[in-house]
LOMARZA-700535 format. One record per atom (N, C-alpha, C): x, y, z. Coordinates in steps of 0.1 Angstrom, whole numbers, padded with zeros to 4 digits, always signed. Each point is the difference from the previous one (the first is absolute). Layout:
residues N
XYZ;...
END
This chain:
residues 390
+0468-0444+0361;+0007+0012-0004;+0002+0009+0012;+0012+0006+0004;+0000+0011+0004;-0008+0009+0006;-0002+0006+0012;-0008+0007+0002;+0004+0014-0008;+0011+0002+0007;+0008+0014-0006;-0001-0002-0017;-0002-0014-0004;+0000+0006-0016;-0012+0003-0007;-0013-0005+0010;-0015+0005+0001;-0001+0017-0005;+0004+0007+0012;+0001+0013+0003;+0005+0009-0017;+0005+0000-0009;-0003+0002-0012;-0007-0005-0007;-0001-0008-0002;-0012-0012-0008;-0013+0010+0004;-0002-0002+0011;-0014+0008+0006;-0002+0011-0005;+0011+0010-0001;+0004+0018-0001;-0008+0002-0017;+0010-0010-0005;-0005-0002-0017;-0014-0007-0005;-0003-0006+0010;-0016-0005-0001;-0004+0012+0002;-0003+0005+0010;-0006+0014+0004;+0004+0007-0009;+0010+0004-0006;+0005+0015-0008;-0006-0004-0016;+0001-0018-0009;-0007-0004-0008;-0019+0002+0004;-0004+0000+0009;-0019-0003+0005;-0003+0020-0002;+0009+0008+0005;-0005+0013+0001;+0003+0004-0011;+0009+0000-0008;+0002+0006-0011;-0009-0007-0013;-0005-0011+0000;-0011-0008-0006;-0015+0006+0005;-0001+0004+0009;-0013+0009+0006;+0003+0012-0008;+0011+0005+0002;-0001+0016-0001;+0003-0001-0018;+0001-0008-0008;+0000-0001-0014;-0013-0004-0004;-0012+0000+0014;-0013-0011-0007;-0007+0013+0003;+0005+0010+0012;-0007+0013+0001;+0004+0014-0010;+0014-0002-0006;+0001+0006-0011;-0011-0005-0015;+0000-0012+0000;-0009-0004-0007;-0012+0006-0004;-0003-0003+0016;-0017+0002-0002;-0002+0021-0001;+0010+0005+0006;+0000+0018+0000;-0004-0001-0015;+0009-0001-0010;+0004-0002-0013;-0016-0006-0008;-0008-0006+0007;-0013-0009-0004;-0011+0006+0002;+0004+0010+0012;-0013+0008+0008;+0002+0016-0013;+0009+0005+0001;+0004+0009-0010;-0005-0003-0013;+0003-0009-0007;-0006-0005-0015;-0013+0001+0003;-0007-0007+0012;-0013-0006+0002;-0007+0017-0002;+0004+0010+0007;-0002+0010+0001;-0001+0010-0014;+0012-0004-0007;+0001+0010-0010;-0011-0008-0014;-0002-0011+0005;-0014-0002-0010;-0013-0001+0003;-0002+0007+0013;-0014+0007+0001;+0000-0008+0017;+0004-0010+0004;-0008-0005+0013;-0006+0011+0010;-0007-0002+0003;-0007+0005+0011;+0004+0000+0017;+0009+0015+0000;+0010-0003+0012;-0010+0002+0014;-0013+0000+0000;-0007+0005+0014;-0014-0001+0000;-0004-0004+0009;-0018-0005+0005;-0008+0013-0006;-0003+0003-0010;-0012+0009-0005;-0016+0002+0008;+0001-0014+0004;-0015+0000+0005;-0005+0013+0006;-0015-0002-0004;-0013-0003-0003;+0003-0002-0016;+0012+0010-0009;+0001-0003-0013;+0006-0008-0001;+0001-0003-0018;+0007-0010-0003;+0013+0003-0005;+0008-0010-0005;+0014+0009-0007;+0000-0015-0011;+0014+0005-0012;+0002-0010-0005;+0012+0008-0007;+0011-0009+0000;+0009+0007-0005;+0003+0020-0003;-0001+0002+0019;+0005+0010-0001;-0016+0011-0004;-0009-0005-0006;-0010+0008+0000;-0014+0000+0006;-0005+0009+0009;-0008-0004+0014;-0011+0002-0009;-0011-0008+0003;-0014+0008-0001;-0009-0003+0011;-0009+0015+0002;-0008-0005+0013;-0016+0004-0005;-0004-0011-0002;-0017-0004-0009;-0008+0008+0011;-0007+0006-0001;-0011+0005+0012;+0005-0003+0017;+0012+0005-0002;+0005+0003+0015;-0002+0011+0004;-0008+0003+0010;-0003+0013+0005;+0014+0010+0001;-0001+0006-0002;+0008+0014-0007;+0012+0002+0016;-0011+0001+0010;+0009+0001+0016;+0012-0010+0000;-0009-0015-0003;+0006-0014+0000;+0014+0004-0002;+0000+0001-0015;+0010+0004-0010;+0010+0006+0005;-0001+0017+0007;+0009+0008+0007;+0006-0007+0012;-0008-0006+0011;+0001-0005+0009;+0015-0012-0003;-0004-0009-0008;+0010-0008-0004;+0013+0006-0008;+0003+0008-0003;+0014+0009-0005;+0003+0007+0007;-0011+0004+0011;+0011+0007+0010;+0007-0004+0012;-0003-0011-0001;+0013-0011+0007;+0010-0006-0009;+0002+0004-0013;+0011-0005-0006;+0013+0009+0000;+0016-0005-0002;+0007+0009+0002;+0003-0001-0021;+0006+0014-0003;+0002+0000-0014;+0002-0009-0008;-0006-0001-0013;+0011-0012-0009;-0013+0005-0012;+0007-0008-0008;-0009+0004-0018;-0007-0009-0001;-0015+0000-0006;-0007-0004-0008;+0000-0003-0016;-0002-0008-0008;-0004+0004-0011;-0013+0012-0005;-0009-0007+0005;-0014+0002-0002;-0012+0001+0010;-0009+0007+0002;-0008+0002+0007;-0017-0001-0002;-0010-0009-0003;-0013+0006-0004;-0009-0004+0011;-0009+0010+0003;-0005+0006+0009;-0013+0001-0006;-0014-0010+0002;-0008-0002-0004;-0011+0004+0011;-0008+0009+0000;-0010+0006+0012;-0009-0012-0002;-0007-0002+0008;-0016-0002+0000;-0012+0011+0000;-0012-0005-0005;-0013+0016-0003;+0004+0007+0014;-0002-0012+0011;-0004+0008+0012;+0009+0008+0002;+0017-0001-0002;+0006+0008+0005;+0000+0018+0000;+0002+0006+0011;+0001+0014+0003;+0012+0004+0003;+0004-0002+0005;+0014+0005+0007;+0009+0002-0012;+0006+0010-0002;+0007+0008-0010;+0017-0009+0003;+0005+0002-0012;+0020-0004+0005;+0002+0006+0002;+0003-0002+0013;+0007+0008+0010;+0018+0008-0003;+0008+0006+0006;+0007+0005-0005;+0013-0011+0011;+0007-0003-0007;+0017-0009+0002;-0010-0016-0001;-0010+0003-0012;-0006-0018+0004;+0007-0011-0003;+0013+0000-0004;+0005-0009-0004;+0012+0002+0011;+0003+0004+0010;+0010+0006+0009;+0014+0001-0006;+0008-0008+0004;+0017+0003-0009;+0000-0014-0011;-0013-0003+0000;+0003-0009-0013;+0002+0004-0012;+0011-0002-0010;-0003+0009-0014;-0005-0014-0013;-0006+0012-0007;-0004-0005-0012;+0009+0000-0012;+0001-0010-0007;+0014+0004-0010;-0005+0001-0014;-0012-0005+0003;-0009-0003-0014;-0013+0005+0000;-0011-0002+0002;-0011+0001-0006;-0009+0000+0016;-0004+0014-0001;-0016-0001+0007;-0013-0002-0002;-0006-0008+0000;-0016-0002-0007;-0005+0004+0007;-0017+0007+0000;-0010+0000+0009;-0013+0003-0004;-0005-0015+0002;-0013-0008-0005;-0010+0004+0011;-0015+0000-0006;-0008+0007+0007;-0010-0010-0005;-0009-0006+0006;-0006-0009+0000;-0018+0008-0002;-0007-0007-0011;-0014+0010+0002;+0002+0016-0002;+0009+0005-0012;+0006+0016+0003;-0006+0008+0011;+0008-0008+0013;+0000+0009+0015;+0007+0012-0006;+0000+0008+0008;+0004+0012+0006;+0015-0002+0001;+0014+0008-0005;+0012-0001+0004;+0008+0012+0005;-0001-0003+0013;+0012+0017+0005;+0013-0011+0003;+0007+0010-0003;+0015-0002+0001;+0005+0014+0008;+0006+0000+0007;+0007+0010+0013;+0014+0002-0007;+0006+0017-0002;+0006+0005-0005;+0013-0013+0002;+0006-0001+0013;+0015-0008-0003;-0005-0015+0004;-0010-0002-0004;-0005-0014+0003;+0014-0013-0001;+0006+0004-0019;+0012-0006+0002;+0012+0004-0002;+0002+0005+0012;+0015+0007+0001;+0010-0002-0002;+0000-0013+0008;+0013-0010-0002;+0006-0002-0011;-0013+0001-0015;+0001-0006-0012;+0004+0011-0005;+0005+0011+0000;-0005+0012-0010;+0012+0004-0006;+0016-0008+0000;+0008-0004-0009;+0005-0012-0007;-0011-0006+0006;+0004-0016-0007;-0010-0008-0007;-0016+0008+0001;-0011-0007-0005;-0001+0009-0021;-0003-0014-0009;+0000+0005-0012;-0012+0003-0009;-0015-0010+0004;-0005-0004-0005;-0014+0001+0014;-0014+0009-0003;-0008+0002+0001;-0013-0007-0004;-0004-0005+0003;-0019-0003-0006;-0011-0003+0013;-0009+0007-0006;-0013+0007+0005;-0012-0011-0011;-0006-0005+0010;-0008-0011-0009;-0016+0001+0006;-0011+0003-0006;-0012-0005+0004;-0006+0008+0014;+0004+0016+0000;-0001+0007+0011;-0008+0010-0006;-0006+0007+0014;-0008+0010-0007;+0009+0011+0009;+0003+0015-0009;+0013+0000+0002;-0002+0022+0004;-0016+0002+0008;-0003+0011-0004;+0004+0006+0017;+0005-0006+0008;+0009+0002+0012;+0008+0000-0003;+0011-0005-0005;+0011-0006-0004;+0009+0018-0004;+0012+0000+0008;+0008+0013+0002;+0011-0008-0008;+0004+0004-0012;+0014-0009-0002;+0017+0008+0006;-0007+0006+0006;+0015+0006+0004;+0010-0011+0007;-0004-0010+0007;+0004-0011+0001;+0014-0005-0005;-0004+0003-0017;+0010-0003-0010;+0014+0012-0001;-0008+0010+0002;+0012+0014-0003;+0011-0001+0006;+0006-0013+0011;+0009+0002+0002;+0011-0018-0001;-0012-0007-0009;+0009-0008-0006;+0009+0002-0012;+0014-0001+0002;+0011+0008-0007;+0003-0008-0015;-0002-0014+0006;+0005-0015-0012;-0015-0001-0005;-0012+0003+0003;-0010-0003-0009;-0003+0002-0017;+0003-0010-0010;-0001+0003-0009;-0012-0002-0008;-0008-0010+0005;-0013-0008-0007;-0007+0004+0010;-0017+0003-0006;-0008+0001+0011;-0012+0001-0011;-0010-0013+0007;-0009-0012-0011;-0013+0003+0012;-0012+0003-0005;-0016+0003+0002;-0007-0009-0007;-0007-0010+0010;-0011-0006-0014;-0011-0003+0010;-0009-0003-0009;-0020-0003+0008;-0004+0011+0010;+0007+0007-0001;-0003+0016+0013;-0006+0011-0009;-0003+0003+0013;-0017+0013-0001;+0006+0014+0010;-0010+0008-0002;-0005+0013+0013;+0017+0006-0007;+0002+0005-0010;+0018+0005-0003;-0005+0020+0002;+0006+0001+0012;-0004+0015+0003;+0009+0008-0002;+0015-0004+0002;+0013+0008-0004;+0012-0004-0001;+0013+0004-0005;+0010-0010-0002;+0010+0005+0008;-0004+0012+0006;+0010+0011+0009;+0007-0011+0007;+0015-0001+0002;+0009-0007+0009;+0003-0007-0006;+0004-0003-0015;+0006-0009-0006;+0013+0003-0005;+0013-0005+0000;+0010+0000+0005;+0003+0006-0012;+0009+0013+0000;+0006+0004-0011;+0014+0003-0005;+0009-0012+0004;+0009-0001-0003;+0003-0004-0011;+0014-0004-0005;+0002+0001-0017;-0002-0024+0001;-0002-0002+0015;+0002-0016-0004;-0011-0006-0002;-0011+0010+0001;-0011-0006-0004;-0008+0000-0010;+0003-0012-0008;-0001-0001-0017;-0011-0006-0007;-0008-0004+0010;-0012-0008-0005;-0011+0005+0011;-0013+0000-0011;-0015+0002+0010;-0011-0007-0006;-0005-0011+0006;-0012-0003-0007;-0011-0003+0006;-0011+0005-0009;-0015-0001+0006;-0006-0008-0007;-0008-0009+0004;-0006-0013-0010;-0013-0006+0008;-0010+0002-0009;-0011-0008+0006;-0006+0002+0011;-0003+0011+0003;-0003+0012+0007;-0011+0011-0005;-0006+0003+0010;-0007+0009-0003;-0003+0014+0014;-0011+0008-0007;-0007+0011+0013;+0018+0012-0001;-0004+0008-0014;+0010+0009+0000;-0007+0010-0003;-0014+0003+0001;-0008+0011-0003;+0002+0010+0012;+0008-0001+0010;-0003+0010+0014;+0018+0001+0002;+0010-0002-0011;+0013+0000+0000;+0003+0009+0001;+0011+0007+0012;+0005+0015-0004;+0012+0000-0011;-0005+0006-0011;+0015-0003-0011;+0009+0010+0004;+0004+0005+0013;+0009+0009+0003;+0018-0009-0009;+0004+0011-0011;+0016-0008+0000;+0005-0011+0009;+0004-0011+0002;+0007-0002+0010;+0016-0001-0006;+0014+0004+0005;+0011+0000-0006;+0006-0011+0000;+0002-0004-0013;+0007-0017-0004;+0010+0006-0012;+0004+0006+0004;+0010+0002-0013;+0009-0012-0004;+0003-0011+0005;+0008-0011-0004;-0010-0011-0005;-0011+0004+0002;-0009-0011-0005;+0001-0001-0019;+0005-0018+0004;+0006-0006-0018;-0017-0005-0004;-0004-0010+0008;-0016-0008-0007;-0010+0005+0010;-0011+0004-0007;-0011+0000+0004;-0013-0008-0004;-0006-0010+0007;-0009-0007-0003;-0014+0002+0006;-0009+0002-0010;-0018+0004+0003;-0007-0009-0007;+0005-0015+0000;-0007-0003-0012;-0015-0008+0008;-0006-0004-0005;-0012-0012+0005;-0005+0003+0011;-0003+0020+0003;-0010+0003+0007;-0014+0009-0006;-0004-0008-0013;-0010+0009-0006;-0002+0014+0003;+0008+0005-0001;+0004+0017+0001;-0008+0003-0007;-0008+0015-0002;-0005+0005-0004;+0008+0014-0008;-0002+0011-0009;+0009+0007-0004;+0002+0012+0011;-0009+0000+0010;+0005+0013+0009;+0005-0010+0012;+0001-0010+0005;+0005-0007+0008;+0014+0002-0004;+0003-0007-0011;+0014-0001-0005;+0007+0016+0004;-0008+0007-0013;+0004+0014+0007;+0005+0004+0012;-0007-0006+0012;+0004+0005+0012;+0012-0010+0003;+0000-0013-0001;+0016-0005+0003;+0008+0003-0010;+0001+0001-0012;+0012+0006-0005;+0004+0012+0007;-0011+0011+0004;+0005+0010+0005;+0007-0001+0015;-0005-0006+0006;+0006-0004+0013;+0014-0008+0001;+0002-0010-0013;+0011-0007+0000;+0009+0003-0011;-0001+0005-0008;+0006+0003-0011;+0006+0014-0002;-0007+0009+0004;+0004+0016-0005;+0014+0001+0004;+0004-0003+0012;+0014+0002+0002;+0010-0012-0006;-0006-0006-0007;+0010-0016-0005;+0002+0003-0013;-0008+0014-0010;+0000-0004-0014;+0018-0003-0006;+0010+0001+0009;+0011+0001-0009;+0008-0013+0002;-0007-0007+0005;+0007-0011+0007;-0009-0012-0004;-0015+0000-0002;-0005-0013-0003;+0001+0001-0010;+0003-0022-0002;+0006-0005-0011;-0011-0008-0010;-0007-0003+0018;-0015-0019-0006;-0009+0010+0007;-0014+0001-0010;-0007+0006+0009;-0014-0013-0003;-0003-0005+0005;-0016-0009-0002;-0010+0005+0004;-0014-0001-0015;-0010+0007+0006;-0014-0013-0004;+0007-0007-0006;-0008-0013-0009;-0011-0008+0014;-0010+0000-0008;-0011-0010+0008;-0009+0015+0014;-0002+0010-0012;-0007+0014+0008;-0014+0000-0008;-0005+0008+0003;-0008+0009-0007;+0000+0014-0004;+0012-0001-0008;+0004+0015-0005;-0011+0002-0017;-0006+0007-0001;-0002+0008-0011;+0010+0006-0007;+0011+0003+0002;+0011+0009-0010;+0010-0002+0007;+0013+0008-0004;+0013-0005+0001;+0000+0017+0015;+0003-0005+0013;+0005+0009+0009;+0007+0010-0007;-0002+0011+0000;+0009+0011-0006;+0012+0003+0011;+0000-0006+0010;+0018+0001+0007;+0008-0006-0008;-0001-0010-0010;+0011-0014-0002;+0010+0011-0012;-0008+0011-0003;+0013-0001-0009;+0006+0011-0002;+0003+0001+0017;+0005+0013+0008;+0010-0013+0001;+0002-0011+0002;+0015-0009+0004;+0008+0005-0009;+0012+0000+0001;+0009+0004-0011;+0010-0019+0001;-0003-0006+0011;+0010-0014-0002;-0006-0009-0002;-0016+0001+0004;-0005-0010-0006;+0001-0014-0007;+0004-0009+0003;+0008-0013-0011;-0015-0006+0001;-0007-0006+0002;-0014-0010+0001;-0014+0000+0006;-0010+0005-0006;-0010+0009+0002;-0015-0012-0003;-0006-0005+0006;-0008-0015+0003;-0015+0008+0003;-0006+0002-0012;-0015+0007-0002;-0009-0011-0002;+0003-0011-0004;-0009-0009-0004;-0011-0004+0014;-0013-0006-0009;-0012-0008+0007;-0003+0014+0008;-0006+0014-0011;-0006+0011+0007;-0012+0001-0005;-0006+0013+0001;-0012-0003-0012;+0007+0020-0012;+0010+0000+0002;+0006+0013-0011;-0005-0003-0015;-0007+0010+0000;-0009+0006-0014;+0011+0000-0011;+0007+0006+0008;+0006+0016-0019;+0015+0001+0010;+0004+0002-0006;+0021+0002+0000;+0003+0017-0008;-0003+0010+0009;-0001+0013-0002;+0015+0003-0004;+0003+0014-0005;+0009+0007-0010;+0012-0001+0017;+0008-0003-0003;+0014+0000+0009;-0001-0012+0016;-0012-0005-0007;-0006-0006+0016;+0014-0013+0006;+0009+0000-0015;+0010-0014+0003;+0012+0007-0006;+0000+0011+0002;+0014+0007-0007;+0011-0002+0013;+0007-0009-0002;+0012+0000+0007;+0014-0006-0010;+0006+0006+0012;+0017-0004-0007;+0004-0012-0007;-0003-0006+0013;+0007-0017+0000;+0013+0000+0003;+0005-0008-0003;-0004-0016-0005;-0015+0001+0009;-0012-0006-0005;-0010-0005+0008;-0008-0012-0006;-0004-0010+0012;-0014-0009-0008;-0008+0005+0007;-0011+0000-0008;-0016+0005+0005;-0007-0012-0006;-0012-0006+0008;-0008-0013+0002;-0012+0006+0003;-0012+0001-0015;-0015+0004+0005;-0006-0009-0006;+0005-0013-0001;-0013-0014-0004;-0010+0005+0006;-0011-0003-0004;-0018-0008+0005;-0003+0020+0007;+0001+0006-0008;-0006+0009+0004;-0016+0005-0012;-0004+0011-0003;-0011+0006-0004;+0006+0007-0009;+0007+0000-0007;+0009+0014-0008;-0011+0000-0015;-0003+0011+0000;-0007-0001-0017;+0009+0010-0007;+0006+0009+0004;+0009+0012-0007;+0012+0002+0010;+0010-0001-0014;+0016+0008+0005;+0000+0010-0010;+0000+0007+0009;+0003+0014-0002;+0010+0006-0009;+0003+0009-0009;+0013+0006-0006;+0008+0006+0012;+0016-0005+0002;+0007+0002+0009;-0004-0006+0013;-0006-0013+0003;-0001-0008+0012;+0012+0001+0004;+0012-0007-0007;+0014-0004+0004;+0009+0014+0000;-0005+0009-0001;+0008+0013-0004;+0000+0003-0013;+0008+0013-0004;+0002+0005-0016;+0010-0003-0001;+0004+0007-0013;+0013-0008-0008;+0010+0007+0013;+0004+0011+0004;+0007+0005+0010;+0004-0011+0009;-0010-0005+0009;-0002-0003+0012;-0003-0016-0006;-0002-0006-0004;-0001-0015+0001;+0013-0006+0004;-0002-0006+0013;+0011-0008+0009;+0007-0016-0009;+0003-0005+0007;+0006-0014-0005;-0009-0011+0007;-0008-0004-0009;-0010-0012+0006;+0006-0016+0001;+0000-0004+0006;+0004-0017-0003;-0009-0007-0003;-0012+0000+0009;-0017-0006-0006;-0012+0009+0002;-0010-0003-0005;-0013+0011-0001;-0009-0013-0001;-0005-0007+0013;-0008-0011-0002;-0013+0011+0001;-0010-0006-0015;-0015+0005-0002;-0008-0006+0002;+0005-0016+0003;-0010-0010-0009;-0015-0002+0007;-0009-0007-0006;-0011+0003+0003;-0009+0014+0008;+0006+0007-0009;-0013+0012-0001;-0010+0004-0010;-0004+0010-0006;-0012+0002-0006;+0001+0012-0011;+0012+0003-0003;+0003+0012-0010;-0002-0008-0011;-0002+0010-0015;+0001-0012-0016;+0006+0007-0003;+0009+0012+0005;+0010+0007-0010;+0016+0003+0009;+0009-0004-0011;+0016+0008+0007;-0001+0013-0006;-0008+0011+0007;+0008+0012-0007;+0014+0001-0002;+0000+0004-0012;+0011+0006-0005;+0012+0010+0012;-0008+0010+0004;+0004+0012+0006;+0000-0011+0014;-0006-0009+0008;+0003-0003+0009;+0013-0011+0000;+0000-0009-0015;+0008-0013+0002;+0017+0000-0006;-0005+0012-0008;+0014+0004-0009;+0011+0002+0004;-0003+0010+0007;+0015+0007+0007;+0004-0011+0009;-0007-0010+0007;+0007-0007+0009;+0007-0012-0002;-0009-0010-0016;+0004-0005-0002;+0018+0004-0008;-0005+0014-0009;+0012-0002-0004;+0014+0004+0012;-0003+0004+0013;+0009+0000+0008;+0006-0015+0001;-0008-0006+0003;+0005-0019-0001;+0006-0004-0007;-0003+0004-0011;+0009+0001-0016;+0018+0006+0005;-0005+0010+0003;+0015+0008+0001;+0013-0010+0010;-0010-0006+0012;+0011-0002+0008;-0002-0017+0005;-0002-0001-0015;-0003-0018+0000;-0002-0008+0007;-0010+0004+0006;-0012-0007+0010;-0012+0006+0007;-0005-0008+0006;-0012+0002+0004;-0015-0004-0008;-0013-0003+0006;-0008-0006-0005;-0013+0003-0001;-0011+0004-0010;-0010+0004+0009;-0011-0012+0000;-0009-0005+0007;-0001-0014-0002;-0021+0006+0000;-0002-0005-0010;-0017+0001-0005;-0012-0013+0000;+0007-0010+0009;-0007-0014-0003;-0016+0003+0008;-0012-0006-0010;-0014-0001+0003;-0003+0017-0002;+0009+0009-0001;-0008+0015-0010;-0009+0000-0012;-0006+0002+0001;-0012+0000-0015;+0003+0013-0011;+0016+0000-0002;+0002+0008-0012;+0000-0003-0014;-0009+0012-0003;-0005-0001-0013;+0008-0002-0015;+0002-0008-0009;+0013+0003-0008;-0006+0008-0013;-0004+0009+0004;+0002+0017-0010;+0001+0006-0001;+0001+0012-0009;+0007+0005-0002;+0005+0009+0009;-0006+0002+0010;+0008+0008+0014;+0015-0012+0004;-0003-0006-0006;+0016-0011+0004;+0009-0001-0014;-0007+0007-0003;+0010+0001-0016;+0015+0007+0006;+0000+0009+0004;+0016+0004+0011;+0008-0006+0000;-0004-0017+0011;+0010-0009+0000;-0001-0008-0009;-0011-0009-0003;+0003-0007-0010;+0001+0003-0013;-0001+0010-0007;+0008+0004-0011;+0011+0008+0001;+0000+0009+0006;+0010+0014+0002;+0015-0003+0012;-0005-0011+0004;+0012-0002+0015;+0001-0016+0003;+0000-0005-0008;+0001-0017+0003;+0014-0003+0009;+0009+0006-0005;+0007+0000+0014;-0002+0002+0012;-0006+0003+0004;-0006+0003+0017;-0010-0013+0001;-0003-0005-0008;-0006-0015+0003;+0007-0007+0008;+0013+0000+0002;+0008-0009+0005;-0001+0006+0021;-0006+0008-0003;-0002+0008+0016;-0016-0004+0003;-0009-0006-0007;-0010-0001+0002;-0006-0016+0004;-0002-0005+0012;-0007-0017+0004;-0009+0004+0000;-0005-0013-0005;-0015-0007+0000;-0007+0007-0005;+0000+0011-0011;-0012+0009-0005;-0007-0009-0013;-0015-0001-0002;+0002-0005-0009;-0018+0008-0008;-0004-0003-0013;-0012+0010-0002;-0009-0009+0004;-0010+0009+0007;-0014-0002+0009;-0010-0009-0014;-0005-0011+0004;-0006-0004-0006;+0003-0011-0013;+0012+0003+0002;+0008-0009-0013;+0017-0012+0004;-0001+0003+0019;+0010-0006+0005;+0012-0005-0009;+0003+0014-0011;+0015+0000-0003;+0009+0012+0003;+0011-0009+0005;+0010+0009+0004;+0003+0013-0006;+0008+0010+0004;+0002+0013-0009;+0009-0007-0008;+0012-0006+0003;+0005-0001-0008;-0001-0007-0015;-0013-0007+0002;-0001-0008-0015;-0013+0007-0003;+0002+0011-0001;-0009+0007-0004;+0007+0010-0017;-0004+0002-0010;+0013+0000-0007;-0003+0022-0002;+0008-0001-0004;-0001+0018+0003;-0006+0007-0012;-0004-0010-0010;-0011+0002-0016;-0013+0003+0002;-0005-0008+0014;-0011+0006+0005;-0005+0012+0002;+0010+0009+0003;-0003+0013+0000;+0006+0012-0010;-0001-0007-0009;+0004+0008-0014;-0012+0011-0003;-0008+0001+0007;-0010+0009-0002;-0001+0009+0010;+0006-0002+0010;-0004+0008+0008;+0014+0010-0001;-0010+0011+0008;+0013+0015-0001;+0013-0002+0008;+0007+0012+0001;+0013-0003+0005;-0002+0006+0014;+0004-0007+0011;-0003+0004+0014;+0002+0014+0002;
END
């Protein structure tokens, strides 16, 4: 062949070899991007670990930690958990994450509930793009949360196995922050209940720290007084409450109210008078008496969906306490009040419903007479041909 007819032959080898490169390096851009947008791990974390995008650093000395982000140049995280060891001392420091941001979720585990300071702009970087907060297993009577007051996107922020709780001052009071929960925790007897402002706060969760009735008192006061218009879920179940918090029914929006697994006696005159729509859940408590007007008067009784009682210790539906609400149920056809394992007596103090209002049976689960495990409903209403008219 030709030399001269070489000389294209070659041009198009070459111009077919580079454009087959530069289609194998479009490729792989296109592979690194995917690889990326499902979590890979774009950069050496060490001493921590990472895994799809979310770092954790197990008893990495706190310096370690800083030291290592402050050689990175910007880019996003998912996720961050940041687990001390007892020994640690050194507080988070402020820019400890340098221009790394968080897009998701900060943890920060405390090992042996050490001691946890956090430094006002500790995460600065984060403080329009981080959503999600939790504080786990710290002892928390250092602990400044101002920290938080200037995360803007924080909407959840989750407390559990932590102690030493001295104040809540610095908690972010903007309208995106819609959830607060404390769980399984204790050491709230030296709390300052000063208000703190949460007016956007939707759920409030206290449940499964054996609260006492003036404990509770002091975090509702501290987290609640400025929220009554706006919490929706409030959880108080698995405490040690004696009676029903006389804040709850200062809520006017109230939708789901979680009393159960306390030790509550008695259900006092207005103690559950709210609007509704609401469920309220007081299983496995101590109740021996409801009160006339527990749920409100004929005025004021709200719109109930459920009224879980079951397993408590009363033998009577008053009249004045069960009447007006049941027959609200009646009116706007639904709602339930549920009596399973109550030891109500079937006489004539229940002559009301089962003679006088058998319609409202149909609003009443699991009630059935103490001692005779039959339902109200097959109970026949001749039984009480003797007794007076309610």
């Amino acid at each position: 062949m030709n030399r001269v007819h070489l000389i294209p032959l070659t041009i198009v080898g070459l111009w077919l070899l580079v454009t087959s490169v530069a289609g194998l390096s479009v490729n792989l851009d296109k592979l690194s991007k995917r690889a990326l947008a499902i979590g890979t791990c774009s950069k050496d974390y060490s001493p921590c670990t990472c895994t799809e995008q979310n770092v954790n650093c197990d008893q990495v000395p706190v310096r370690d930690i800083a030291r290592m982000f402050k050689t990175m140049t910007q880019h996003d995280i998912k996720s961050i958990e940041i687990t001390t060891s007892r020994t640690e001392r050194q507080p988070i420091p402020d820019d400890f994450l340098g221009n790394v941001r968080v897009i998701g979720s900060i943890n920060l585990v405390c090992t042996e509930n050490n001691n946890l300071q956090v430094s006002k702009n500790a995460f600065r970087a984060s403080t329009e793009s981080n959503h999600v907060l939790t504080i786990s297993g710290c002892n928390l009577h250092k602990l400044n949360f101002a920290f938080m007051s200037n995360m803007k996107e924080l909407s959840n922020f989750y407390m559990d196995k932590s102690s030493g709780f001295s104040s809540f001052q610095g908690l972010p009071s903007h309208s995106n922050f819609k959830l607060m929960s404390i769980t399984e925790s204790s050491g709230f007897y030296s709390l300052d209940d000063t208000p703190v402002k949460l007016a956007g706060l939707d759920i409030l969760y206290l449940n499964d720290n054996q609260l006492t009735d003036s404990e509770a008192a002091k975090l509702i006061k501290a987290l609640a007084s400025t929220s009554a218009h706006s919490l929706v879920e409030f959880r108080l179940y698995n405490n040690k409450l004696t009676r029903v918090p006389d804040f709850l029914s200062s809520l006017p929006n109230i939708a789901e109210l979680s009393l159960n697994n306390n030790a509550i006696t008695s259900l006092s005159a207005n103690s559950l008078a709210f609007k509704g729509p609401i469920s309220i859940t007081l299983n496995n408590n101590q109740i021996k008496t409801v009160q006339p007007g527990a749920f409100g008067s004929l005025r004021t009784t709200g719109n109930f969906v459920i009224i879980m009682l079951n397993r408590n210790n009363f033998n009577q539906l008053d009249y004045n306490a069960f009447q007006t609400v049941l027959k609200e149920m009646a009116l706007t056809g639904h709602g339930t009040v549920e009596l399973g394992e109550v030891p109500i007596m079937c006489d004539c103090n229940l002559a009301w419903l089962l003679r006088d209002n058998r319609h409202l049976l149909a609003h009443v689960s699991y009630g059935q007479c103490f001692g005779e495990s039959v339902d109200f409903a097959d109970v026949g209403p001749e039984r009480f041909d003797s007794c007076p008219a309610a």
